[in-house]
ZALUM-120218 format. One record per residue (C-alpha): x, y, z; residue number from 0; residue in one letter. Coordinates in Angstrom, 3 decimals. Each point is the difference from the previous one (the first is absolute). Layout:
BEGIN
{site {X; Y; Z}; NUM; a}
...
END
This chain:
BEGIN
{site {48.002; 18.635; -11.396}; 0; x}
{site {-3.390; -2.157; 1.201}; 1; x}
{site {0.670; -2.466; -2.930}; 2; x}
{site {3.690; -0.709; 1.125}; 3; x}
{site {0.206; -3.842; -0.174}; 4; x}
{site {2.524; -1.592; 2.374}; 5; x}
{site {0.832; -3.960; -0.605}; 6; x}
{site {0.142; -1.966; 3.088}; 7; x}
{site {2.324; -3.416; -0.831}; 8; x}
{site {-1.007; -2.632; 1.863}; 9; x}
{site {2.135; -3.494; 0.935}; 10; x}
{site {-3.188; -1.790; 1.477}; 11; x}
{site {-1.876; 0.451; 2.784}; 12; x}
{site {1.810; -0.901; 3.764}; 13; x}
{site {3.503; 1.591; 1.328}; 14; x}
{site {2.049; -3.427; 0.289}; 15; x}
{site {-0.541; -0.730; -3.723}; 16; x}
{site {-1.962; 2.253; -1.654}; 17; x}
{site {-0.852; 4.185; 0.371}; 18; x}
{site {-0.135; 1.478; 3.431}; 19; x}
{site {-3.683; 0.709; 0.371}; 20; x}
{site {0.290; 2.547; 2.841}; 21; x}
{site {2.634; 2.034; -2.542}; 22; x}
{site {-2.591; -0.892; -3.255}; 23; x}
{site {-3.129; 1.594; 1.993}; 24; x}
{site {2.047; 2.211; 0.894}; 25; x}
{site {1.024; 1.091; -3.299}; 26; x}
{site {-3.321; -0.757; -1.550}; 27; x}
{site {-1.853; 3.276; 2.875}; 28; x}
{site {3.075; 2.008; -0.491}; 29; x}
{site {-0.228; 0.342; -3.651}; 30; x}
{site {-3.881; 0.750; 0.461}; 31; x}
{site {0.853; 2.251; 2.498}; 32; x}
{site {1.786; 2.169; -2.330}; 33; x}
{site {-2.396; 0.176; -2.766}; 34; x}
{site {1.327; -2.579; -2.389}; 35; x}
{site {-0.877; -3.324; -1.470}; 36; x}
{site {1.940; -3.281; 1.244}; 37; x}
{site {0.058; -2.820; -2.551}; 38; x}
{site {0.563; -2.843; 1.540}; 39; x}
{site {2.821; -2.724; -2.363}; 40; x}
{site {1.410; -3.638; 0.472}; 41; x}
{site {1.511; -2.182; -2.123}; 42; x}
{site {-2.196; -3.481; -1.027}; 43; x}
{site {2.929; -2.598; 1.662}; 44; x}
{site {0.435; -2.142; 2.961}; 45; x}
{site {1.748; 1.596; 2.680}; 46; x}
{site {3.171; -1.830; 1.397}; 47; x}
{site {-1.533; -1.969; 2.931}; 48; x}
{site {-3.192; 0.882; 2.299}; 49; x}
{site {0.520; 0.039; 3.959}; 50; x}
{site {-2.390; -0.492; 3.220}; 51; x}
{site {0.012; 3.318; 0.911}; 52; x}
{site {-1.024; -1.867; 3.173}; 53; x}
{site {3.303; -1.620; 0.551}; 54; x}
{site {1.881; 1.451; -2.820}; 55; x}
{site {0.860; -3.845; -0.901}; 56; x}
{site {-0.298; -0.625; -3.929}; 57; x}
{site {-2.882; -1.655; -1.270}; 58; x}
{site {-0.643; -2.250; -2.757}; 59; x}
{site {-2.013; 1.365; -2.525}; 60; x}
{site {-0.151; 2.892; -3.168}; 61; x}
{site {-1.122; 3.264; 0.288}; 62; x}
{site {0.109; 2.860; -2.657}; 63; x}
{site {0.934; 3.349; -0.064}; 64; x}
{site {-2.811; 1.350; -2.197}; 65; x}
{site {-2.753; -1.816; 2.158}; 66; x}
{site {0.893; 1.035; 3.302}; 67; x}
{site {1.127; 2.902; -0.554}; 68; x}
{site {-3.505; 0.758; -1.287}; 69; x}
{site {-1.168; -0.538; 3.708}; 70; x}
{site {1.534; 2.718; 0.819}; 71; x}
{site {-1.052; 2.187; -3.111}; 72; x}
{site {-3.492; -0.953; 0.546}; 73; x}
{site {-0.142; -1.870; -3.202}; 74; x}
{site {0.980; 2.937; -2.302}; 75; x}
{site {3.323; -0.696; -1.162}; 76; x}
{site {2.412; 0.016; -2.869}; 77; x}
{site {2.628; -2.543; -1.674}; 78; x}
{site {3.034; 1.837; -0.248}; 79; x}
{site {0.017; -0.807; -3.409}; 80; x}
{site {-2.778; 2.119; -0.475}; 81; x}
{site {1.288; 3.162; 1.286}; 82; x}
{site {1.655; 2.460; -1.934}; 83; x}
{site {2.240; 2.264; 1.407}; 84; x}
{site {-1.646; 2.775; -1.699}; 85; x}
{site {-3.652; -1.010; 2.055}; 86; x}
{site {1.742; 1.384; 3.244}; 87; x}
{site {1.645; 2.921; 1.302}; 88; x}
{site {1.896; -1.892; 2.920}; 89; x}
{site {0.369; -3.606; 2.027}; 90; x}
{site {0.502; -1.394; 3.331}; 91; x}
{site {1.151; -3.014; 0.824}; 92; x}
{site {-0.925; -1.150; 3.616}; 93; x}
{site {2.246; -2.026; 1.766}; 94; x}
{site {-0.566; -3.207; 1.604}; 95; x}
{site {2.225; -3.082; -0.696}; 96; x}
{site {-1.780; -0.694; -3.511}; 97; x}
{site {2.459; 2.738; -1.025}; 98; x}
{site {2.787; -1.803; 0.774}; 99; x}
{site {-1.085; -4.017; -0.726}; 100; x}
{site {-2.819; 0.950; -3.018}; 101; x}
{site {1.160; 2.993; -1.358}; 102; x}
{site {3.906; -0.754; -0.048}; 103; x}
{site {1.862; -2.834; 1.869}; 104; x}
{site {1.695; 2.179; 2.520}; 105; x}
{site {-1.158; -2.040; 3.104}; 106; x}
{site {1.913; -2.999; -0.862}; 107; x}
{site {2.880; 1.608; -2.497}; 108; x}
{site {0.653; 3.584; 1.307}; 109; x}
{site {0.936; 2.378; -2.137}; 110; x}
{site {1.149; -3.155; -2.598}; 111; x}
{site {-3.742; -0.068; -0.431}; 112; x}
{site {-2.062; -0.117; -2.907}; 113; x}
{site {-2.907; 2.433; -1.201}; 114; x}
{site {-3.110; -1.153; -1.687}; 115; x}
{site {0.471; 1.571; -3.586}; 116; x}
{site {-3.487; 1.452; -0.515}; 117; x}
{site {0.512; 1.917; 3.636}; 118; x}
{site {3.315; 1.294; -1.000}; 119; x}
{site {-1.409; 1.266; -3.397}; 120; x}
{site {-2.452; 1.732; 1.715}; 121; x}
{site {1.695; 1.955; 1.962}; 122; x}
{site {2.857; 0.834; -2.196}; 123; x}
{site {-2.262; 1.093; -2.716}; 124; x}
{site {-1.823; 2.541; 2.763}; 125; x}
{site {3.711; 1.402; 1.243}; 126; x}
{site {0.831; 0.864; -3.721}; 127; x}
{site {-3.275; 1.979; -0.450}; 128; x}
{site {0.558; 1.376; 3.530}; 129; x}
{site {-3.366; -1.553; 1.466}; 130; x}
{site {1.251; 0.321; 4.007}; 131; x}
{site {-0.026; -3.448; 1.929}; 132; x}
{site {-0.772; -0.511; 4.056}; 133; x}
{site {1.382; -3.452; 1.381}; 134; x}
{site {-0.953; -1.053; 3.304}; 135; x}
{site {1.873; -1.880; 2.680}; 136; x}
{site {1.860; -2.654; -1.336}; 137; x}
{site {-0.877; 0.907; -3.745}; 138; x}
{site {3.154; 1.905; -1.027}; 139; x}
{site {1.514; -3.251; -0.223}; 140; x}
{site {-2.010; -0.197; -2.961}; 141; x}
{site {0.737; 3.520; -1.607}; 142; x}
{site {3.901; -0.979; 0.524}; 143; x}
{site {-1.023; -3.144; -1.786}; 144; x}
{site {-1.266; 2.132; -3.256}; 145; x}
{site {2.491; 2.576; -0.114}; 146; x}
{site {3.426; -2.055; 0.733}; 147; x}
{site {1.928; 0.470; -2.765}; 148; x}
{site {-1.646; 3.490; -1.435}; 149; x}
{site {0.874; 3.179; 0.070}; 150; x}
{site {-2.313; 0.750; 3.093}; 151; x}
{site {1.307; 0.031; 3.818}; 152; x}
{site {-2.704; 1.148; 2.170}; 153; x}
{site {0.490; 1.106; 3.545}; 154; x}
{site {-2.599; -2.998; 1.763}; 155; x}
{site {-0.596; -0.469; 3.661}; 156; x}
{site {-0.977; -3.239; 1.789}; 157; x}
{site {-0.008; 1.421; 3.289}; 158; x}
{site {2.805; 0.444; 2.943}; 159; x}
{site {1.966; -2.348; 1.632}; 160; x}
{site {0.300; 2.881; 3.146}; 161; x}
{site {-3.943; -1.210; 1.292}; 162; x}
{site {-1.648; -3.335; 0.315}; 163; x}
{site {-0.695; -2.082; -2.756}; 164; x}
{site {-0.562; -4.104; -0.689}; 165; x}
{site {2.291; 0.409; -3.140}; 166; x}
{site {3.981; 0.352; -0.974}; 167; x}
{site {-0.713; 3.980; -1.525}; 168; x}
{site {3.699; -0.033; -0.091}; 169; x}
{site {0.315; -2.490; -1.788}; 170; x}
{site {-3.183; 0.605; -2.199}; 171; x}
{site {2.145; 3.101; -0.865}; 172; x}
{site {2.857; -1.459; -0.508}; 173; x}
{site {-1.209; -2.392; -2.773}; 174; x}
{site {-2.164; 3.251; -1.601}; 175; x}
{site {3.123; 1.481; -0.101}; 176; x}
{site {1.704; -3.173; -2.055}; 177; x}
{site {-2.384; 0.234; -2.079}; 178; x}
{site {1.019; 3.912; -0.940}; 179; x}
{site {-2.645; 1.849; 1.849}; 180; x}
{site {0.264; 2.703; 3.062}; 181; x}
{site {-1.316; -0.385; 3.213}; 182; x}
{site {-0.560; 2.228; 3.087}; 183; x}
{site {-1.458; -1.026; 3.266}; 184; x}
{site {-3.148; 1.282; 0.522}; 185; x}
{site {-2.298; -1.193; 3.094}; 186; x}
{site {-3.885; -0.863; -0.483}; 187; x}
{site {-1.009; 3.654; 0.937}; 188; x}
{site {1.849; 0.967; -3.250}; 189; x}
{site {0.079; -0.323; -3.963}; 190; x}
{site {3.080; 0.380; -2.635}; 191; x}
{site {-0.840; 1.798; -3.252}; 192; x}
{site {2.257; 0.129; -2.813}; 193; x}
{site {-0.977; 2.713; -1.667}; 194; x}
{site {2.311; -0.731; -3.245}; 195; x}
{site {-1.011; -3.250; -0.767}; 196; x}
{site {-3.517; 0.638; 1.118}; 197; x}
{site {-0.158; -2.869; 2.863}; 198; x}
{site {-1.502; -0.209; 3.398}; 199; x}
{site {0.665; -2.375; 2.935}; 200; x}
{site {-1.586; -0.559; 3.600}; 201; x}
{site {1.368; -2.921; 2.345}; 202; x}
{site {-3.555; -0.391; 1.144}; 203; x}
{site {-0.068; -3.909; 1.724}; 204; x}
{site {3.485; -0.324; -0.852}; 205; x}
{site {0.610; 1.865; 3.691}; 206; x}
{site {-2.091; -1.349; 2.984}; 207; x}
{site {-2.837; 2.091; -0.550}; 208; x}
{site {-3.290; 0.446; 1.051}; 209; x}
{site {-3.043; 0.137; -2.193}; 210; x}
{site {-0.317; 3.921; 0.352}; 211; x}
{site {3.651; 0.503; -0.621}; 212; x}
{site {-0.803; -2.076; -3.169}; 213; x}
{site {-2.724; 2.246; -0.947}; 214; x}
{site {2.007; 3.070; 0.248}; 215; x}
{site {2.947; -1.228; -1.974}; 216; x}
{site {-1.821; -1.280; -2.903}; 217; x}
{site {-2.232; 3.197; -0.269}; 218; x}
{site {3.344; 2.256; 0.131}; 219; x}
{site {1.415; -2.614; -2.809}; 220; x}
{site {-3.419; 0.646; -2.085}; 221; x}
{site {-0.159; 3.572; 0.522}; 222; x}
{site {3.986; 0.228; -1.238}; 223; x}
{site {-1.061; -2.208; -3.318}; 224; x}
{site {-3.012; 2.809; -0.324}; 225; x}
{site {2.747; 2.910; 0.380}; 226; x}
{site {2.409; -2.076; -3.243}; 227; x}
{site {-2.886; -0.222; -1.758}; 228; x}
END
């Protein structure tokens, strides 16, 4: 399948609000890697806030999605509103904190959050036509976002809370959970595949995690979304 087209959603471009880059690149030479076609997708919005990545103290001006996202795309990507689910054959969503303050509200409202509508559409409409879906790190958050409420309760990881990590996974989990999803904990050296409902996660930077064990997990993540599709 050399003309398999994987989407690659994209929150901006910068882990404390935007995409992770490391986990994007990442993405972007894993899908390569395997023969296919990565298409790279934002949506044309500002994203909540835009931080010194410096300091990681707020600062005061705009910044959208689309655009700087498109730093990381090299220029070549798509409105969301311009992609059909029918012009891929599967999507990952990187993580980075974009997934969690652009994306949905889950930073500031837990699993009360909100969901932009035109990212839940998305990936509702490719679950019904059984188009698999990788999220990344934090971005399972956003999958629980779309599907609470549906028939669908995947089996998500977003990593263990038995090795080191900057981040509550327990209670990451625990608010998946609320949200009527299933979680297991898996560490950065591992992936979760539901096979069922066609979805694939890797903790990736959500675990204290080195650059290489970054590599590895998202490549084992892409070549599981290769295997659904």
């Amino acid at each position: 399948m050399n003309n398999m087209k994987i989407g690659v959603l994209l929150s901006g471009c910068g882990v404390y609000d935007g995409a992770e880059i490391h986990e994007a690149v990442m993405a972007l030479l894993a899908i390569e890697e395997i023969g296919a076609e990565a298409v790279c997708i934002s949506i044309d919005r500002d994203q909540h806030h835009v931080v010194d990545h410096t300091s990681g103290v707020e600062m005061n001006e705009t910044r959208n999605m689309l655009k700087e996202s498109a730093r990381i795309a090299r220029g070549k990507i798509k409105d969301i509103k311009e992609v059909d689910p029918a012009d891929i054959d599967a999507l990952v969503i990187p993580g980075g904190f974009g997934s969690a303050k652009n994306f949905t509200t889950w930073a500031f409202n837990g699993p009360d959050g909100e969901i932009l509508p035109e990212v839940k559409l998305m990936l509702i409409n490719l679950i019904n036509i059984g188009k698999p879906i990788a999220a990344l790190c934090v971005s399972p958050v956003v999958l629980a976002k779309a599907l609470e409420g549906s028939d669908y309760h995947p089996l998500l990881t977003i990593g263990t809370d038995q090795e080191p990590s900057e981040y509550d996974i327990a209670g990451f989990a625990g608010g998946l959970e609320q949200t009527g999803m299933k979680t297991e904990m898996k560490s950065v050296r591992e992936i979760t595949v539901d096979k069922e409902n066609r979805i694939v996660t890797a903790p990736c930077y959500m675990m204290d995690a080195s650059i290489l064990d970054i590599r590895k997990n998202v490549r084992s993540a892409i070549e599981a979304l290769r295997d659904l599709v």
